[in-house]
C-alpha positions in Angstrom: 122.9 44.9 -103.8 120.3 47.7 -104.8 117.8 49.1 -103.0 115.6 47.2 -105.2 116.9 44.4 -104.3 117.1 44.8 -100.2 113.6 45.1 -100.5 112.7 42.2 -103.0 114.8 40.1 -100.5 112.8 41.5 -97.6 109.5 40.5 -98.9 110.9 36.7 -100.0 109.2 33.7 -99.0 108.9 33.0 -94.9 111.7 36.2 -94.5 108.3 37.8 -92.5 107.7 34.6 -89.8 111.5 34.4 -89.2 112.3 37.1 -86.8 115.8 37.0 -86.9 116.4 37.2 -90.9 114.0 40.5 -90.4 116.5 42.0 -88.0 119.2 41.8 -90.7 116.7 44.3 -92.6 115.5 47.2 -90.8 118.0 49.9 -89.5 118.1 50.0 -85.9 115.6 53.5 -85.9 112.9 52.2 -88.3 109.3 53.5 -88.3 106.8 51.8 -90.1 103.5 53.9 -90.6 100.6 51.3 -90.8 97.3 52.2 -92.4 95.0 48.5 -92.6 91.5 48.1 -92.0 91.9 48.0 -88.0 93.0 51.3 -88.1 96.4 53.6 -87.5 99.6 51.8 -86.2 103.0 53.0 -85.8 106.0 50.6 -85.6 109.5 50.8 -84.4 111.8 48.1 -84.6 111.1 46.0 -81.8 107.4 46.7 -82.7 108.3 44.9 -85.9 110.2 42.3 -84.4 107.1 41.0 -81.7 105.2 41.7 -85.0 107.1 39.0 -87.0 107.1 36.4 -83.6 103.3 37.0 -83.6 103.2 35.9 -86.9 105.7 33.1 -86.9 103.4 31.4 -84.0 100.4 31.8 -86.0 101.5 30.7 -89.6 104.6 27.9 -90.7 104.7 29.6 -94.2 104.6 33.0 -95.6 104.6 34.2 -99.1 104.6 37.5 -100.8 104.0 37.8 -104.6 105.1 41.3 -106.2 103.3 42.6 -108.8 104.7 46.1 -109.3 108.0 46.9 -107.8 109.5 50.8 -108.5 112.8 51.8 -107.1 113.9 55.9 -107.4 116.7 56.3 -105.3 117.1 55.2 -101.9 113.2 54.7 -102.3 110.9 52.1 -103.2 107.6 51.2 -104.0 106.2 47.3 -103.4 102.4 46.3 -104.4 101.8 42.7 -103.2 99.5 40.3 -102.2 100.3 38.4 -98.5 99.6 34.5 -98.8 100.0 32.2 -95.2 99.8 28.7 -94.5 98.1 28.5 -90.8 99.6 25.7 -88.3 95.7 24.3 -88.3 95.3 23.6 -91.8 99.5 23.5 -93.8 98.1 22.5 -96.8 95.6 25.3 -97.8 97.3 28.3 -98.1 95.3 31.5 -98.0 95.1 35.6 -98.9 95.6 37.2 -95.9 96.0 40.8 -97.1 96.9 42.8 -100.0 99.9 45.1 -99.6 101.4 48.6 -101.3 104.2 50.2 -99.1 106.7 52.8 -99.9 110.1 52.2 -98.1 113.1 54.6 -97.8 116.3 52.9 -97.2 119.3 54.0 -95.4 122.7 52.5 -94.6 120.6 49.8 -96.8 118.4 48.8 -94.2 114.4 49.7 -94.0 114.4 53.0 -92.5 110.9 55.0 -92.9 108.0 52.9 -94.3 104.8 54.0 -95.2 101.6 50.7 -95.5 98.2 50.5 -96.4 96.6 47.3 -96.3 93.1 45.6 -97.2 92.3 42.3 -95.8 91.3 39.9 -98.5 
């Protein structure tokens, strides 16, 4: 699998609410540096891994939809758009957030991550 790929699997439907397929992803020193509308956040693995619990208790369905995808390298660029279904209401699902993150792989795990977000 490319690097393209890791990350197009990564970002697949529920992967984000399901804790343990998101272990399979990141390499064990991963930093993800978080700029979103609540301000600054900087995330190692297990920082990521509470991350995708928190979510998984809050929403039974996750969805990401690409629309550009650019892969250089070990490197590569995702803009997308974050829908959940919330455990109050399954049937409406919402925009959470729009996404555009740069990832550098290694070993072909998620090693250095850099996010800006905007809630919708």
């Amino acid at each position: 699998m490319n690097t393209k790929e890791i990350v197009q699997n990564f970002y697949k439907s529920d992967v984000l609410i399901e804790p343990n397929l998101v272990k399979e992803f990141l390499h064990p020193e991963v930093i993800l540096e978080w700029h979103s509308t609540q301000g600054f956040l900087k995330l190692n693995y297990d920082d990521i891994i509470v991350l995708s619990t928190d979510l998984s208790k809050a929403y039974i369905r996750s969805k990401s939809k690409i629309t550009h995808i650019i892969a250089e390298d070990n490197t590569v660029s995702v803009r997308y758009a974050h829908y959940v279904k919330t455990i109050e209401n399954p049937r409406e699902e919402m925009l959470l957030a729009h996404f555009i993150v740069l990832w550098e792989l290694k070993n072909d795990k998620l090693y250095r991550g850099y996010q800006m977000s905007q809630l919708s």
